[in-house]
C-alpha positions as CSV (number, residue, x, y, z in Angstrom):
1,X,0.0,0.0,0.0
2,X,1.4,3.4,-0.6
3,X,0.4,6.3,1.4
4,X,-0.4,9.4,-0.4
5,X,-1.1,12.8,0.7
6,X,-2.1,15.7,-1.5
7,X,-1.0,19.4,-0.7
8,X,-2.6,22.5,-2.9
9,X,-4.8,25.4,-1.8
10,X,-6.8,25.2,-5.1
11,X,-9.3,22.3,-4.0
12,X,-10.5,21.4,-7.9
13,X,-6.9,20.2,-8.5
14,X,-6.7,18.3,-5.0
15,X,-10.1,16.9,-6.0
16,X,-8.9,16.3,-9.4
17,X,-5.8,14.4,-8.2
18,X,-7.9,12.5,-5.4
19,X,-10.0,10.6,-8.2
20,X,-7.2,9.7,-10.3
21,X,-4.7,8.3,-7.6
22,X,-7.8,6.3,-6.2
23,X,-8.4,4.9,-9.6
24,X,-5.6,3.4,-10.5
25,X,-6.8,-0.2,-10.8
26,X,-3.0,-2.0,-10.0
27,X,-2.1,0.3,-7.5
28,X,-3.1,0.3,-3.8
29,X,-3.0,3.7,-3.1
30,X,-4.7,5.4,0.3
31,X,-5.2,9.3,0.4
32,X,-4.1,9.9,4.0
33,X,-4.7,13.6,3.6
34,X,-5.7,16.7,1.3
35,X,-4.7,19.8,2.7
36,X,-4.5,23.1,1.7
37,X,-1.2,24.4,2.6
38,X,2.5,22.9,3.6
39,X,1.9,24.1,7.3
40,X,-1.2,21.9,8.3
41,X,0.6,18.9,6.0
42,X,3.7,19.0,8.4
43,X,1.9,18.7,11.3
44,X,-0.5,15.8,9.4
45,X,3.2,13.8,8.9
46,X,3.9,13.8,12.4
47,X,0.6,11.2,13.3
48,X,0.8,9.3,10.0
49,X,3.9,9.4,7.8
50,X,3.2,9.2,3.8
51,X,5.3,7.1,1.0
52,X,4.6,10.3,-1.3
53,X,3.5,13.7,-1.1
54,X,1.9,15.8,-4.1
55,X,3.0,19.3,-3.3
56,X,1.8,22.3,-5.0
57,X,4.8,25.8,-4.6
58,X,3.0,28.6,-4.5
59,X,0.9,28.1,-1.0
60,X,-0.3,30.4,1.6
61,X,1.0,30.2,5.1
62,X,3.7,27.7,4.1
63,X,4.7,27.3,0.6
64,X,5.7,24.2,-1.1
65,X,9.4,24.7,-0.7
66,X,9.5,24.8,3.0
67,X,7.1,22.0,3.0
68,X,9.4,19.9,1.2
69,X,12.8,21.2,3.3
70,X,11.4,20.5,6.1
71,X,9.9,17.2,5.1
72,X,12.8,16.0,3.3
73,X,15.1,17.4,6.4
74,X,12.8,15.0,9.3
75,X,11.6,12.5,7.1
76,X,14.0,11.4,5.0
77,X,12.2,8.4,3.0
78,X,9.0,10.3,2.3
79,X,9.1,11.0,-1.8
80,X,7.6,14.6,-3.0
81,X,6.4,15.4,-6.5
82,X,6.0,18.9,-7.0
83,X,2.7,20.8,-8.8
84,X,3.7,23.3,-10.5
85,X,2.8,26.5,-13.2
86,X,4.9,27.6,-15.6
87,X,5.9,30.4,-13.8
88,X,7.1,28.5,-11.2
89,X,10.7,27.1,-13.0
90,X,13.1,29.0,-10.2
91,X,11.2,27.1,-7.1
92,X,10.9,23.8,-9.1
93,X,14.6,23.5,-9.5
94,X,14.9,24.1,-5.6
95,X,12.4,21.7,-4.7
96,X,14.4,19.3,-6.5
97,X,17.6,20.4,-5.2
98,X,16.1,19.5,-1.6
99,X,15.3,16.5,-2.7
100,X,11.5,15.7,-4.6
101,X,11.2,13.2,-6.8
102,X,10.2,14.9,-10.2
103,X,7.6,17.8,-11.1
104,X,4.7,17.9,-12.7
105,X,3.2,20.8,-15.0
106,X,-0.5,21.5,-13.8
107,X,-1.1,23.0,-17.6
108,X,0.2,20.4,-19.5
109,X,-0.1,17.1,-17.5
110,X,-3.1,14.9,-17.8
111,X,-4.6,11.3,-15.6
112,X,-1.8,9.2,-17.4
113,X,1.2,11.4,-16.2
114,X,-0.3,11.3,-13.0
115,X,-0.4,7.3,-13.4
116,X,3.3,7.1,-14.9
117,X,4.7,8.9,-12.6
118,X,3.0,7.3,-9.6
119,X,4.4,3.4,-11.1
120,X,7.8,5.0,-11.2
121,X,7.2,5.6,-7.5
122,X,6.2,2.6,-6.6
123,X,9.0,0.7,-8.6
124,X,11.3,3.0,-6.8
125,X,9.3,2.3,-3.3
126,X,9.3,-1.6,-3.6
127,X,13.6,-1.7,-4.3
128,X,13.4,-0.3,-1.1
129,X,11.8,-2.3,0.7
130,X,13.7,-5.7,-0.9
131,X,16.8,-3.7,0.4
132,X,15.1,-3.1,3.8
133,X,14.2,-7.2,3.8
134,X,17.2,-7.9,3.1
135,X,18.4,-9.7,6.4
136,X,22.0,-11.6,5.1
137,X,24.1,-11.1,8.2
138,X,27.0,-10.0,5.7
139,X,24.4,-7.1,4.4
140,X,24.1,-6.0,8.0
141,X,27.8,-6.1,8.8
142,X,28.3,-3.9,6.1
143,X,25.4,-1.3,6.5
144,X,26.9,-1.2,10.3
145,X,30.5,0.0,8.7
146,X,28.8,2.6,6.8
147,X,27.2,3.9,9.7
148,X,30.6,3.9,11.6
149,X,31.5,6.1,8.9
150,X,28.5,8.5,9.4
151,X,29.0,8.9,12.7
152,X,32.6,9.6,12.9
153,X,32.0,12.0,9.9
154,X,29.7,14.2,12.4
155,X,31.9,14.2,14.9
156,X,34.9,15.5,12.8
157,X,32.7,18.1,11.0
158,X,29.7,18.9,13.5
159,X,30.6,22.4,13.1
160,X,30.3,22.8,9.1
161,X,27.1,22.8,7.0
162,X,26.3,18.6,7.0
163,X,23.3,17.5,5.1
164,X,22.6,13.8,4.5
165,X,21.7,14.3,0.9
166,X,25.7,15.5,0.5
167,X,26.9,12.5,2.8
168,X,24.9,9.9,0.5
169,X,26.7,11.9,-2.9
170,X,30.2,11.7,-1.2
171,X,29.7,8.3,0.0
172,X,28.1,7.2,-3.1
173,X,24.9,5.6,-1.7
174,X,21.3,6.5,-2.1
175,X,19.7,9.4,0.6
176,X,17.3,6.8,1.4
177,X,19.6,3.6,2.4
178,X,21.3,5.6,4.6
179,X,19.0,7.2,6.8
180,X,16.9,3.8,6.8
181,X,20.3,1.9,7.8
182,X,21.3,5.1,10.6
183,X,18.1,5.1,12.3
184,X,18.5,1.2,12.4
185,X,21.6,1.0,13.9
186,X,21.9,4.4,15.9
187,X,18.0,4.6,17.2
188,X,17.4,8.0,15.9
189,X,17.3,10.0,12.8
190,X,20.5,11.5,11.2
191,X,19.0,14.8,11.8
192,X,18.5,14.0,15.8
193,X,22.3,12.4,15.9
194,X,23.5,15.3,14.4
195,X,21.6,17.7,16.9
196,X,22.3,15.8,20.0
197,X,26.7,16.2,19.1
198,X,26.3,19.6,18.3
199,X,24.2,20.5,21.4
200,X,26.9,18.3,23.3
201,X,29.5,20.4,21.8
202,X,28.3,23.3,22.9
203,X,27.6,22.5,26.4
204,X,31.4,21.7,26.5
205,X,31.7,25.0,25.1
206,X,30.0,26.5,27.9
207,X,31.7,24.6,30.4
208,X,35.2,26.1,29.5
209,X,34.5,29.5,29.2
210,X,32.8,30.6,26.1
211,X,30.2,32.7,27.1
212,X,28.9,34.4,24.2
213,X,25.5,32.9,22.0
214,X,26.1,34.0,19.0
215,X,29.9,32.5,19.6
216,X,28.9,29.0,20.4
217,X,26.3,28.6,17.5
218,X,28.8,29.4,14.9
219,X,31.0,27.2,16.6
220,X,28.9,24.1,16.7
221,X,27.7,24.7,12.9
222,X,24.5,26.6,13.4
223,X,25.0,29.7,10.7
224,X,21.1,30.9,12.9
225,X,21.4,32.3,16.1
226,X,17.7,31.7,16.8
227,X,17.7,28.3,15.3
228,X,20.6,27.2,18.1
229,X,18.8,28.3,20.9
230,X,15.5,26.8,19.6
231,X,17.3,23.8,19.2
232,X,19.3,23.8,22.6
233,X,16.2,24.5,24.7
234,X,14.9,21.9,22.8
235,X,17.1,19.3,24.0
236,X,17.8,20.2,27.3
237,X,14.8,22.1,28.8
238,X,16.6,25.7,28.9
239,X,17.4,28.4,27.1
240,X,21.4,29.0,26.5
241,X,21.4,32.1,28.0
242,X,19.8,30.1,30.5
243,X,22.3,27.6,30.9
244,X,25.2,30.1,30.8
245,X,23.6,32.1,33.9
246,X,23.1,28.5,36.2
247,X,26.8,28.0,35.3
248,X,27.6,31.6,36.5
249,X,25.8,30.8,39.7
250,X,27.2,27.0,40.4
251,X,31.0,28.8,40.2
């Protein structure tokens, strides 16, 4: 069964979409959600993850491209096919730099792109999931040495730019084997691992002397003030400023 949610704020096309995908008479398809912008879909992924999302750009409240970021970013496995106009070329070629499948021309496609593209999913879905199967003890040896790699990879360059899409090009091995094969062998998401050495890193930080925020983030790779301190609090209850002032006091 493949899992399929559909994201545009223009309800014909979502309807439009709806009726083909559940018409597809070799498929097993199931419309987990139709939504009409990237923010509500987010939150829908969180309760019930989908194989593939059908993502429209130009959205209110969250646009496509931040839907698929941020998507891509916490669920690595989850394929995106982007909706677009023709207008739209510029934010298309992002959306497939972070990571969607392929595109598809509202103007100009009809039901059997929608099917095409859709069996060239599930093709790429079901090699997964043979790999994923795949329980040779040599097979799972191996994936473990990869991850060794990972790992030891984050903690020599926690404090540069580090994005699994790069990791899988420079290792030469598909995005989705090796955040399937991570969270296997680690227990959490690259993205979480990756987090949890650079929040270590800068409680170390902390703890000999660096003082200053903005500092610290830098130092432990986040190029977004805001977006360390989000991510600190996140993982250990406080604020950085926080933390800094209970050190102060414990001195």
């Amino acid at each position: 069964m493949l899992k399929v949610m559909i994201v545009d704020d223009e309800k014909p096309i979502r309807q439009w979409f709806e009726f083909i995908l559940r018409d597809i008479p070799d498929m097993d398809i199931h419309i987990i959600g139709s939504y009409p912008n990237g923010q509500v879909a987010l939150k829908a992924c969180e309760t019930e993850l989908p194989d593939v999302i059908f993502c429209d750009i130009i959205m209110p409240v969250m646009n496509g491209i931040e839907l698929i970021r941020q998507a891509k970013e916490r669920y690595p496995s989850v394929e995106v096919l982007i909706l677009s106009n023709f207008g739209d070329f510029d934010y298309v070629y992002q959306g497939l730099r972070y990571g969607a499948f392929d595109y598809l021309l509202k103007a100009k496609s009809d039901d059997s792109d929608i099917v095409r593209v859709m069996h060239e999913l599930q093709d790429k879905l079901q090699e997964r999931r043979r790999l994923e199967n795949s329980g040779a003890s040599d097979q799972e040896e191996y994936s473990h040495g990869i991850v060794n790699q990972l790992i030891q990879y984050i903690r020599e360059n926690y404090d540069k730019p580090i994005r699994l899409s790069s990791l899988a090009q420079k290792f030469n091995y598909h995005p989705d084997y090796l955040s399937q094969i991570f969270k296997q062998y680690t227990g959490k998401t690259f993205g979480a691992y990756l987090t949890d050495i650079r929040i270590e890193q800068a409680k170390y930080l902390m703890d000999h002397g660096v003082s200053r925020v903005k500092d610290i983030a830098a130092m432990v790779g986040y190029s977004n003030e805001m977006y360390f301190s989000t991510a600190f609090k996140k993982s250990t209850g406080m604020s950085p400023t926080n933390y800094l002032h209970r050190l102060k006091e414990e001195i």
